[in-house]
C-alpha positions, 0 to 999 in steps of 0.5 A: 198300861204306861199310865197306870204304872206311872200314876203307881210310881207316883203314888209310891213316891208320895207315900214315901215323901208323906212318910218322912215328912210325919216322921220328921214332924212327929219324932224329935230327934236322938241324941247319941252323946247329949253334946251341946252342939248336938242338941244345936244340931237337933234343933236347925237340922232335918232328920236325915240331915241330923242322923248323918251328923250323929255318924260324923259326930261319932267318928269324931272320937277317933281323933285327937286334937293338938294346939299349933298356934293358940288360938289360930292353928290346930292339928286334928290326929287320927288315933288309929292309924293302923287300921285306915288304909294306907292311901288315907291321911291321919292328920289334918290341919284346921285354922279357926277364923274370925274368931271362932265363927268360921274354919278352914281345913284340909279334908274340904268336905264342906265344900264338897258336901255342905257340912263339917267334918269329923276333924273340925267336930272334934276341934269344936268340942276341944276349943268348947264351941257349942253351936255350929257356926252360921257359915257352916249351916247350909240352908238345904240341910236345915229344917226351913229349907222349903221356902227356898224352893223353885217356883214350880214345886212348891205347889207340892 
């Protein structure tokens, strides 16, 4: 009984698996705003990886953004602050580095999550960026992810 409710749970879970991967190779994905960093999005991303930056990228709009030092030092402003909580920061400072190749901010959520935040989308839109710069795309979340796997599933 225990193995055939494990060989169940396994064919779910290719099932599953061979779902995603048809989805991911038949569908192209949507654009929500037509940027051109969004198209640049579209083609390095994996679909869920990409569906997630469309969130990011739509939240992006409630911020504005103010030039400190041209060039170097920007101020990324939430525009509705009354309705974050109280507890939330509404500003945060992003520095351009290397030339625009590589940012630094306050939020940290690249070097928590592996992506960018709101506030630097934002920033990238207002400075005209339009790519993701390559120190900022981290290979797990992109399309060819699979040939850094461990030796052990790559039979799969």
């Amino acid at each position: 009984m225990f193995v055939k409710k494990y060989m169940r749970l396994q064919f779910d879970r290719e099932v599953e698996e061979n779902y995603e991967e048809k989805r991911a190779r038949i569908g192209r994905p949507l654009y929500r705003d037509n940027l051109d960093i969004e198209r640049h999005a579209g083609k390095i991303y994996a679909r869920t990886m990409f569906e997630q930056f469309g969130r990011i990228l739509y939240e992006c709009d409630a911020c504005q953004v103010e030039e400190l030092e041209k060039g170097k030092l920007y101020l990324a402003i939430h525009r509705e602050v009354a309705r974050r909580e109280k507890w939330c920061r509404v500003s945060y400072k992003v520095t351009v580095l290397a030339g625009g190749q590589e940012f630094d901010y306050e939020c940290g959520q690249f070097a928590h999550m592996g992506f960018l935040c709101n506030h630097v989308l934002k920033l990238l839109d207002f400075i005209r960026i339009t790519e993701i710069p390559e120190k900022h795309i981290v290979k797990r979340w992109t399309k060819d992810a699979r040939d850094i796997l461990p030796a052990h599933p790559t039979q799969y």
